[in-house]
Backbone atoms as SQL, in Angstrom:
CREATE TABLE atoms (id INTEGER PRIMARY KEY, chain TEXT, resi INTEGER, resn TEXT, atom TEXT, x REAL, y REAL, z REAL);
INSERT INTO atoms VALUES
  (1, 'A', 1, 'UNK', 'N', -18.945, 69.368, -63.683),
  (2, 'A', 1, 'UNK', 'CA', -17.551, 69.088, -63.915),
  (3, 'A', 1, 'UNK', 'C', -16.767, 69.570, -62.693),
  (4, 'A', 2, 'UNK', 'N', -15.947, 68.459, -62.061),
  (5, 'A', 2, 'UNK', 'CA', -15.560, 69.031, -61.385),
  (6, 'A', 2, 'UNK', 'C', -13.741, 70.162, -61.184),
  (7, 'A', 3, 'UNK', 'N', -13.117, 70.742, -60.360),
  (8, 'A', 3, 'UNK', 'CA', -12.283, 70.945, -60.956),
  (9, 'A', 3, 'UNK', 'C', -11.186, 70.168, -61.489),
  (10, 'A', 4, 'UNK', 'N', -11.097, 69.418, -61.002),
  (11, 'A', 4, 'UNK', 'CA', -9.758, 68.325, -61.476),
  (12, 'A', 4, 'UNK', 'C', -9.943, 67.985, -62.571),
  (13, 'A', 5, 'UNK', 'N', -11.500, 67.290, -63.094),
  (14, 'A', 5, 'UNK', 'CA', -11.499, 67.570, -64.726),
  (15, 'A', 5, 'UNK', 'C', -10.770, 68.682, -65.425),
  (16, 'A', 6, 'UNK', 'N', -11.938, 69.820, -64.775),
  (17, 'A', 6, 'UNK', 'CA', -11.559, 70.772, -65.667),
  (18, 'A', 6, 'UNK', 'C', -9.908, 71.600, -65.739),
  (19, 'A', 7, 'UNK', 'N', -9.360, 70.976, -64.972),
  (20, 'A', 7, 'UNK', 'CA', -7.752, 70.858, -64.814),
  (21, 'A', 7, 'UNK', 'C', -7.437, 70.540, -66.122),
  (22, 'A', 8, 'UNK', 'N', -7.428, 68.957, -65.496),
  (23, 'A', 8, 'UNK', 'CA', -7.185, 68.152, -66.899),
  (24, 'A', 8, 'UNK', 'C', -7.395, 68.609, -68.330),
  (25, 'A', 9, 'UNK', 'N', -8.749, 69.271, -68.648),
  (26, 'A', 9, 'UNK', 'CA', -9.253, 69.306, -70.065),
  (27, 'A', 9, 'UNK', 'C', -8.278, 70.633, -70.323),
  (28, 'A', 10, 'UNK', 'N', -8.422, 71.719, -69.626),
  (29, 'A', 10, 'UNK', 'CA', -7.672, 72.708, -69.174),
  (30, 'A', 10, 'UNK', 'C', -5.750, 72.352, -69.891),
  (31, 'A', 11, 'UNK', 'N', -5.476, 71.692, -69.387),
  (32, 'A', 11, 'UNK', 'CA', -3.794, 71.021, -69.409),
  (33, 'A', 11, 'UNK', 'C', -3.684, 70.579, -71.202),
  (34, 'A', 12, 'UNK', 'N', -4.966, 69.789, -71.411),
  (35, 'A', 12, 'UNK', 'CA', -4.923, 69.561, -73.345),
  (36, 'A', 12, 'UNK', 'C', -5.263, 70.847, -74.110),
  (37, 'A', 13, 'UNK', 'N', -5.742, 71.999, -73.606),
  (38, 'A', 13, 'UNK', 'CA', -5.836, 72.735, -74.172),
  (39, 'A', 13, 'UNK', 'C', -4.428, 73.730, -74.155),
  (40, 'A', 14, 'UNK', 'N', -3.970, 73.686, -73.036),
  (41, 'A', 14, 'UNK', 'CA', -2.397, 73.868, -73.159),
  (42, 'A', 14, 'UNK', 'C', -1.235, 73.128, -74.040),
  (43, 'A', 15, 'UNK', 'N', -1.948, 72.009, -73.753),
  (44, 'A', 15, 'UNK', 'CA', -0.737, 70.687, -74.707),
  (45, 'A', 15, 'UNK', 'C', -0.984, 71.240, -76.133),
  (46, 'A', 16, 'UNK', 'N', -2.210, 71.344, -76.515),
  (47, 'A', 16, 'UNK', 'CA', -2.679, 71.399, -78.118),
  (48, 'A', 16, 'UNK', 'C', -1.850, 73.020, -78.553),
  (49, 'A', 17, 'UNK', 'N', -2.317, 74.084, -77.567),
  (50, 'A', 17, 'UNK', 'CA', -1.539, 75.489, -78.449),
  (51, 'A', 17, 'UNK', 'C', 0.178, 75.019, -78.033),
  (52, 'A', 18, 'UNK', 'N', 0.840, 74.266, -77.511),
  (53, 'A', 18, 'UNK', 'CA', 2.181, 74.524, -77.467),
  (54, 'A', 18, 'UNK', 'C', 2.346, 73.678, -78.488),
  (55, 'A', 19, 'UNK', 'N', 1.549, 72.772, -78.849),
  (56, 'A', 19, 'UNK', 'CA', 1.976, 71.420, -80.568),
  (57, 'A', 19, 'UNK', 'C', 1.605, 72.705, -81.405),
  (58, 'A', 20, 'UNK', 'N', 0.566, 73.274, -81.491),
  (59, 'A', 20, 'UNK', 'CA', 0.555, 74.404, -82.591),
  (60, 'A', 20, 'UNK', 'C', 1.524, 75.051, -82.921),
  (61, 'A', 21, 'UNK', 'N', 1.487, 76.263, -81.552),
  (62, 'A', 21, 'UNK', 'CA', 2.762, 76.780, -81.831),
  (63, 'A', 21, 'UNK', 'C', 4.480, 76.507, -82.231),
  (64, 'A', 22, 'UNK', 'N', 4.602, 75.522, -81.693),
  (65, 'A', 22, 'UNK', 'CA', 5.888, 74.570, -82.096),
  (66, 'A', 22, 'UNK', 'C', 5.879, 74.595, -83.521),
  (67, 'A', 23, 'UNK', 'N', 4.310, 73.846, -83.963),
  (68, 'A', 23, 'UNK', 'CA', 4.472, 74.114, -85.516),
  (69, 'A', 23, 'UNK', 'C', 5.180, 75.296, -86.371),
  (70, 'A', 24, 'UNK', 'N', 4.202, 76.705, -86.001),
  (71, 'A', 24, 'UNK', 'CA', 4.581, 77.851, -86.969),
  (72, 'A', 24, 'UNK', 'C', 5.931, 78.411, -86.498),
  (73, 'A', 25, 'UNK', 'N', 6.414, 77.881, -85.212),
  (74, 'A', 25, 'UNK', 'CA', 7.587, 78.334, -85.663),
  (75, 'A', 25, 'UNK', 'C', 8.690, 77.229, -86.045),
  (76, 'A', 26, 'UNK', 'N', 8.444, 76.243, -85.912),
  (77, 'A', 26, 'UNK', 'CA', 9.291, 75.168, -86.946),
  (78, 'A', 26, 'UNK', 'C', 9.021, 75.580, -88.310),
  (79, 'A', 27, 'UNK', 'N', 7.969, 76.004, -88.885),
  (80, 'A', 27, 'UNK', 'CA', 7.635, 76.374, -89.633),
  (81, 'A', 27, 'UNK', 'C', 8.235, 77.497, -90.706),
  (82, 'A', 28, 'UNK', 'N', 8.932, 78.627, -89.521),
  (83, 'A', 28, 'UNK', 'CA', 9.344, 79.450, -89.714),
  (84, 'A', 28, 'UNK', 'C', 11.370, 79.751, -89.825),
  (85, 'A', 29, 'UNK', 'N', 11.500, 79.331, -88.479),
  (86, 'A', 29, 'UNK', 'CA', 13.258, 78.711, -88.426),
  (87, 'A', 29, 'UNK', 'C', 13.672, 77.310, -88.620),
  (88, 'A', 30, 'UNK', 'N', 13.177, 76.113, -88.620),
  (89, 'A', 30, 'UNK', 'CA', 13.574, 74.792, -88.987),
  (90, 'A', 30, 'UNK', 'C', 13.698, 74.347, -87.846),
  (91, 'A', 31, 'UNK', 'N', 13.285, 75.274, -86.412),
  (92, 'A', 31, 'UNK', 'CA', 13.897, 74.784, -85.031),
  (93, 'A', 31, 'UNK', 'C', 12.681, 73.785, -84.304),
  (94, 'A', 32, 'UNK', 'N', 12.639, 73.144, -83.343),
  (95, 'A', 32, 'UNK', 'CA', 11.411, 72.655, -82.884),
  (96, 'A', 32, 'UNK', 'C', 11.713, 70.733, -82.735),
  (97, 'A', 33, 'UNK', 'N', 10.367, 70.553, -82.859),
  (98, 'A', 33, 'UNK', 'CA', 10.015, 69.058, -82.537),
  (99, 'A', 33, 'UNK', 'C', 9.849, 68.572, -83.778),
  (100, 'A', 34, 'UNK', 'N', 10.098, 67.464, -83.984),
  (101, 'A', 34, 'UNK', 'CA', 9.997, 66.365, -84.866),
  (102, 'A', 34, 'UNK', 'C', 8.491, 66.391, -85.291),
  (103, 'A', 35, 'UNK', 'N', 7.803, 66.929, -86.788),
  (104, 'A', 35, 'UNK', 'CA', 6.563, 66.738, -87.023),
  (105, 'A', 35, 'UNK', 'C', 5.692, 65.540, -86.594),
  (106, 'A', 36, 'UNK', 'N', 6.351, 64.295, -86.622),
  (107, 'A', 36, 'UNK', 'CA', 5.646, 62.810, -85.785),
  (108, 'A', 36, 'UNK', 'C', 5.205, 63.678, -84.035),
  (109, 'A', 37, 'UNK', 'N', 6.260, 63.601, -83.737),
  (110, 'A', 37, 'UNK', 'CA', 6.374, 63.886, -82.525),
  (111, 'A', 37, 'UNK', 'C', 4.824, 65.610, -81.955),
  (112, 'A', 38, 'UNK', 'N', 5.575, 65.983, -82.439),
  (113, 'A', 38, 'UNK', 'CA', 4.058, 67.110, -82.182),
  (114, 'A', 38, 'UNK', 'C', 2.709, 66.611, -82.870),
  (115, 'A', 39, 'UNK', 'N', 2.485, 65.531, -83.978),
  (116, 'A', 39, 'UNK', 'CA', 0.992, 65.361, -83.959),
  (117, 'A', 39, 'UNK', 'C', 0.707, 64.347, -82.711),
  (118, 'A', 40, 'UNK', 'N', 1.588, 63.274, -82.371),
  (119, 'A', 40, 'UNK', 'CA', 1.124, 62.646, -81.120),
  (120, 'A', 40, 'UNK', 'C', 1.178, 63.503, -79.819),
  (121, 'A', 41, 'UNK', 'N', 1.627, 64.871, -79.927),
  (122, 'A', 41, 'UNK', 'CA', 1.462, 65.197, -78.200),
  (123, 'A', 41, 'UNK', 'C', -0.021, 66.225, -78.910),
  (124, 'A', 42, 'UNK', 'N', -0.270, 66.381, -80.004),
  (125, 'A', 42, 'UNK', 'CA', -1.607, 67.097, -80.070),
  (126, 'A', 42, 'UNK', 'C', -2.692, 65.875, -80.006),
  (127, 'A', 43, 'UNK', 'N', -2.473, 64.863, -80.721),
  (128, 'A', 43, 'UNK', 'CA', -3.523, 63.653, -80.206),
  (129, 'A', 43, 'UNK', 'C', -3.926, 63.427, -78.912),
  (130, 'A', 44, 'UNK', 'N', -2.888, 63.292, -78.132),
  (131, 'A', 44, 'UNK', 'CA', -2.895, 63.292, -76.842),
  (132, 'A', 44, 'UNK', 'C', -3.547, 64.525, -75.814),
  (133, 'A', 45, 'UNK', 'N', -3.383, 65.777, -76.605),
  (134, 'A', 45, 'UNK', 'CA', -3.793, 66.749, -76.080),
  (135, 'A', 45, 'UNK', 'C', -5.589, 67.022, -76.130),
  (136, 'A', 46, 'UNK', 'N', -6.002, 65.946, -77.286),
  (137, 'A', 46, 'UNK', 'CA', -7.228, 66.348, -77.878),
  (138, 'A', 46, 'UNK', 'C', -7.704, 65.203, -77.190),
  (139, 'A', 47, 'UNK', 'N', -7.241, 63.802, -76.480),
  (140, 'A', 47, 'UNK', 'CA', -7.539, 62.793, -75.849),
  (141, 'A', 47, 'UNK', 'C', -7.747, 63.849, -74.524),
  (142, 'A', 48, 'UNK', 'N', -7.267, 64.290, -73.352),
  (143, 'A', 48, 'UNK', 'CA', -7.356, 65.189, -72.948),
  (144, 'A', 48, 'UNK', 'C', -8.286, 66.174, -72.799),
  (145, 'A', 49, 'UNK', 'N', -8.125, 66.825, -73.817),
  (146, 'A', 49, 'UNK', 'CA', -9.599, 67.933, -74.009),
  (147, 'A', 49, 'UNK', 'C', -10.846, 67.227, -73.494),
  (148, 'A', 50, 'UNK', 'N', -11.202, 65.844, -74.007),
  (149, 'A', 50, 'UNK', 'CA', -12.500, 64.950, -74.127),
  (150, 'A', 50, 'UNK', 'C', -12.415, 64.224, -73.189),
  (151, 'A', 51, 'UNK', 'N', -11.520, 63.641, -72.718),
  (152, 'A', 51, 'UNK', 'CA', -11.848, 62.801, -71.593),
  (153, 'A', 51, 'UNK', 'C', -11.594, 62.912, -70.255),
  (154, 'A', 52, 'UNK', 'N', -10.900, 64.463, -70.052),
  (155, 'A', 52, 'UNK', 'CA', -9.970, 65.032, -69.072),
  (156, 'A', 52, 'UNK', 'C', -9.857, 64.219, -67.803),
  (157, 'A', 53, 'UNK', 'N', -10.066, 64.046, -66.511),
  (158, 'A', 53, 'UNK', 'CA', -9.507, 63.159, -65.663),
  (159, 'A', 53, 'UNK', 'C', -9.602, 62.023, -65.953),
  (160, 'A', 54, 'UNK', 'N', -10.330, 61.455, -67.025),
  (161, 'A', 54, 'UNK', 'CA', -9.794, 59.382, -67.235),
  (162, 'A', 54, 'UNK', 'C', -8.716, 59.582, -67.492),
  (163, 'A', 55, 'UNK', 'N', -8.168, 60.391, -68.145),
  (164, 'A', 55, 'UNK', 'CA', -7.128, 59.320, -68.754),
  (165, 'A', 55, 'UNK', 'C', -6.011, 59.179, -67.779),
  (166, 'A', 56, 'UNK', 'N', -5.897, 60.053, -66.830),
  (167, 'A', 56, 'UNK', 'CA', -5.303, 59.948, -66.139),
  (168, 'A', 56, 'UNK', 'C', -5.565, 58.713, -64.768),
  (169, 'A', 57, 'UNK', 'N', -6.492, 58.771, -64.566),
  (170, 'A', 57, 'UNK', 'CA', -7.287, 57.425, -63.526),
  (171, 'A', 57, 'UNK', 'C', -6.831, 56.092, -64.604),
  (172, 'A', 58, 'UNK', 'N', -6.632, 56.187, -66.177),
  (173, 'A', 58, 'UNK', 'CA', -6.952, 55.204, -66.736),
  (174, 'A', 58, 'UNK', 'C', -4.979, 54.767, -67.066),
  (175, 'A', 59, 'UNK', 'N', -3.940, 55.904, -66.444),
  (176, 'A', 59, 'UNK', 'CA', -2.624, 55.145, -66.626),
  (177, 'A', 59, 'UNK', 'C', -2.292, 54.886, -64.984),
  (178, 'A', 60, 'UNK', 'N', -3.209, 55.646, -64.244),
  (179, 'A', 60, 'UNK', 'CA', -2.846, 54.924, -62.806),
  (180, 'A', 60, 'UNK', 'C', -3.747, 53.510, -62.641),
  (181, 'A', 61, 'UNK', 'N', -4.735, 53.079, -63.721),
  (182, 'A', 61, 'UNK', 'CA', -5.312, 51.660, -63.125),
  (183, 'A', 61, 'UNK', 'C', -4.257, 50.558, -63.965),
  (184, 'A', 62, 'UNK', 'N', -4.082, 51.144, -64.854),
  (185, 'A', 62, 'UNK', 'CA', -3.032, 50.155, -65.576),
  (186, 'A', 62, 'UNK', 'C', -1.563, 50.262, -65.200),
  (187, 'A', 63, 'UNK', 'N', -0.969, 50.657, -64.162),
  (188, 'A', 63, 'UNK', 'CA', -0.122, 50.532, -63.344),
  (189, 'A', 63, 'UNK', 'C', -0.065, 49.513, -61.826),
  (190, 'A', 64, 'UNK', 'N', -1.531, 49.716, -61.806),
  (191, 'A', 64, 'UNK', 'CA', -1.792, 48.943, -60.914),
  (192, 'A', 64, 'UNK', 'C', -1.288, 47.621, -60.968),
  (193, 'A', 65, 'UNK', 'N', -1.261, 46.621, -59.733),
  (194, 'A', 65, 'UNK', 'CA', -1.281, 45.275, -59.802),
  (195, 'A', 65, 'UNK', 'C', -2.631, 44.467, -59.699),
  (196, 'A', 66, 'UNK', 'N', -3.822, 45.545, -59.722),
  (197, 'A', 66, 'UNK', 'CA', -5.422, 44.752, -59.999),
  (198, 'A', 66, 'UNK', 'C', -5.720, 45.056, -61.202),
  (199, 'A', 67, 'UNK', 'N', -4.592, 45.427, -62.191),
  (200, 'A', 67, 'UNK', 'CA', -5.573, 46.009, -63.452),
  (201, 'A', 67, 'UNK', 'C', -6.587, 44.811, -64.015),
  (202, 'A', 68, 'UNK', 'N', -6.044, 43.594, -63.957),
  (203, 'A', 68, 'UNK', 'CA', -6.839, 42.375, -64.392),
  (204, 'A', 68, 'UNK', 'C', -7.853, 42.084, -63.485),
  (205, 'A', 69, 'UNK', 'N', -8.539, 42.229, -62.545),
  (206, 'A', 69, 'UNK', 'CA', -9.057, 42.318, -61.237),
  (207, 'A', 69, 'UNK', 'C', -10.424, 41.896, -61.985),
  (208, 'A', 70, 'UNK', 'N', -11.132, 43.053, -63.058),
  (209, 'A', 70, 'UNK', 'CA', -12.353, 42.548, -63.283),
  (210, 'A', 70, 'UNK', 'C', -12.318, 41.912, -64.273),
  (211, 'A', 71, 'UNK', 'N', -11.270, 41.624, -65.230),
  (212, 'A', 71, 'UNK', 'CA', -11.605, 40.170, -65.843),
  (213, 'A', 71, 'UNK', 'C', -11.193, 38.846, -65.289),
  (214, 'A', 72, 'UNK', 'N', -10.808, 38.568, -64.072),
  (215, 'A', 72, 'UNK', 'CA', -10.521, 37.518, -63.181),
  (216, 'A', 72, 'UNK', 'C', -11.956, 37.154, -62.299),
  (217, 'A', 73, 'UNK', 'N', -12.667, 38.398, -62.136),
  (218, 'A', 73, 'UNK', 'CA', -13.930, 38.265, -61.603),
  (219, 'A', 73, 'UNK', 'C', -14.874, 37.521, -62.644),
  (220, 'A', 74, 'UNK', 'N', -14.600, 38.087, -64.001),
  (221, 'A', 74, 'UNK', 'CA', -15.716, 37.821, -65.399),
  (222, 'A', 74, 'UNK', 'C', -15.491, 36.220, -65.289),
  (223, 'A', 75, 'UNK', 'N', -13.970, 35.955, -65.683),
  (224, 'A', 75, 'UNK', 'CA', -13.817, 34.995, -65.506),
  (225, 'A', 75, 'UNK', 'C', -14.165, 33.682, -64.583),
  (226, 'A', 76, 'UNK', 'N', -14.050, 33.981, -63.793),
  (227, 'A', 76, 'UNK', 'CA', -14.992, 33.009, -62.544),
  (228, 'A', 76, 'UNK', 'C', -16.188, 32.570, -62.651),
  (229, 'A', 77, 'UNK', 'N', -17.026, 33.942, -63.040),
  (230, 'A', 77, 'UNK', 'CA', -18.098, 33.889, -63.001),
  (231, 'A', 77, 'UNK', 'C', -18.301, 33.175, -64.368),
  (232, 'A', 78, 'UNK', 'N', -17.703, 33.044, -65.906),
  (233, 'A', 78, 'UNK', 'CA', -18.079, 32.762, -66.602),
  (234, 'A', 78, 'UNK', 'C', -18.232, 30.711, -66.489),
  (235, 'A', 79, 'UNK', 'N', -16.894, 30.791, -65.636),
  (236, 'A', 79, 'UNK', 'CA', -16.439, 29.461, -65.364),
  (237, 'A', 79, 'UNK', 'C', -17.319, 28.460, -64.389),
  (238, 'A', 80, 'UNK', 'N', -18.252, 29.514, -63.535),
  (239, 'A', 80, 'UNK', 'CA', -19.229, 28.980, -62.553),
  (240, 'A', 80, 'UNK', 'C', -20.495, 29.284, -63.301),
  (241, 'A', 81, 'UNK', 'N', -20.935, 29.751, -64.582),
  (242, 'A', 81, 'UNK', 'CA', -22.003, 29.248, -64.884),
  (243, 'A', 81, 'UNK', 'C', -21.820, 28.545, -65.879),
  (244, 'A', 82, 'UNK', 'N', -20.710, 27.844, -66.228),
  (245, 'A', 82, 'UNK', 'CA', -20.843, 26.823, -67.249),
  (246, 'A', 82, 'UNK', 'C', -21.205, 25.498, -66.145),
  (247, 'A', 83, 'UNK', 'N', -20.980, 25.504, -65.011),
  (248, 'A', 83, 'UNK', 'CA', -20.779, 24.104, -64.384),
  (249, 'A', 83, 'UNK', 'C', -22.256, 23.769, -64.160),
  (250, 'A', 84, 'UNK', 'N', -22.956, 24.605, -64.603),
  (251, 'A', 84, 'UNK', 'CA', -24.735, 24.668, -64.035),
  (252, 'A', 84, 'UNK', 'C', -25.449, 23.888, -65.132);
């Protein structure tokens, strides 16, 4: 693993105790994040934990302007072996 993973996985394990904690003390004064709202940044945090640098490679390829790149390739190719 290298470190930038372990950055990453590192960063969801941060994301996940600050959705926790947010909890018990919303929990406690009524103050905090919107319950929706903290289970998607703990989803996200647990996406994170497991996949640590994709997901990040995986919102810079879909930013891209090649994100379609290899199904334009599939495509071709599917289109040049039908002509056979």
């Amino acid at each position: 693993m290298t470190r930038r993973d372990l950055a990453w996985r590192c960063g969801g394990v941060v994301l996940f105790g600050l959705a926790c904690a947010n909890a018990l003390v919303n929990r406690e004064s009524n103050t905090g994040v919107d319950g929706l709202v903290r289970f998607l940044i703990a989803i996200f945090a647990v996406v994170l934990m497991v996949q640590g640098k994709r997901v990040a490679l995986l919102f810079r390829i879909e930013r891209s302007r090649h994100r379609t790149l290899a199904s334009a390739i599939h495509a071709r190719r599917a289109r040049k072996h039908e002509r056979r």
